[in-house]
N, C-alpha and C positions, 0 to 999 in steps of 0.2 A: 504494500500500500504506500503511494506516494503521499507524500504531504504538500496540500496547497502552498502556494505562495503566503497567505493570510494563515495557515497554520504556522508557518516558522516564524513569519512578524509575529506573531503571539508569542512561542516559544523565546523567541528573543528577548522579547518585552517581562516576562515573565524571569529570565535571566538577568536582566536589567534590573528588576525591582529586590531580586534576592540577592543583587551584588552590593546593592544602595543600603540592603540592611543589614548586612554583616559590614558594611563601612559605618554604619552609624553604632553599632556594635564596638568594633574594633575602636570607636574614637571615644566610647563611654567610658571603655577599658583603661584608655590613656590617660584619661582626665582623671579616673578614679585612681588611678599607679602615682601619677601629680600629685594630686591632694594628700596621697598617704606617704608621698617621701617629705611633703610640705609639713604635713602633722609632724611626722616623726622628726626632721630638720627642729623645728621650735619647743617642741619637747627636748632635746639634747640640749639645744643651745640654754632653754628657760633652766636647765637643771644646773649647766655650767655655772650659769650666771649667779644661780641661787647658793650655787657653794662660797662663791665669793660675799655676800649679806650675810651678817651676821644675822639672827632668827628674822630670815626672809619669812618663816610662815606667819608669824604676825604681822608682818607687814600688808597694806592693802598694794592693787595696782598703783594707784597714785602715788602710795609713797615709795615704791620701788621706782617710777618712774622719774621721779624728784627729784631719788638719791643718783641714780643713773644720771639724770639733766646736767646734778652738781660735779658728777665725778668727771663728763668726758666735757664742762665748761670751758670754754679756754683750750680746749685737744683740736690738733690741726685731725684730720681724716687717718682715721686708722689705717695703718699698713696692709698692702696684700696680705695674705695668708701665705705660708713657706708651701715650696712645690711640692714638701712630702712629710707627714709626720715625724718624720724623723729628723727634718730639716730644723723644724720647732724648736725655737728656745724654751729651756727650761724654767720656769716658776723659780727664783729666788725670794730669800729671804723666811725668818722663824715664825713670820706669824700664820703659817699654813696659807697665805693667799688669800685672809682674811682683808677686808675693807675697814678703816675705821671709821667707825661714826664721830657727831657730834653731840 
């Protein structure tokens, strides 16, 4: 049995729409892999930052953000990052990398 002309325009079209949904698919996926290296990024970084505050957990947003405002005031643009963890300077000094307050 041949297939009309207007049987494979369908088959095509029908190809068509199942290649458009497995791209909208494939791009959900993306977005969704994004968002969870984003979470996971600001999770690591928020936990960094929170060893440096002395009892960050009572602190609110605001006043974390404050103490942050206060500390990098006056800081020209922080430097790139080093090309490879090992490149990293090390943390000096006794007071564990603690911040002090006022």
């Amino acid at each position: 049995m041949s297939k009309t002309r207007l049987d494979k325009i369908a088959s095509y079209d029908e190809q068509i729409a199942q290649l458009n949904n497995r791209k909208k698919q494939e791009i959900q996926k993306h977005k969704a892999d994004e968002r969870k290296a984003r979470t996971r990024r600001l999770i690591e970084r928020g936990a960094i930052l929170e060893g440096f505050i002395p009892n960050a957990e009572t602190l609110t947003g605001e006043q974390v953000k404050t103490l942050l405002q206060e500390v990098f005031r006056n800081k020209s643009t922080p430097a790139k990052p080093a090309a490879s963890p090992q490149a990293a300077p090390a943390l000096s000094g006794g007071d564990g990398g603690k911040l002090e307050t006022a």
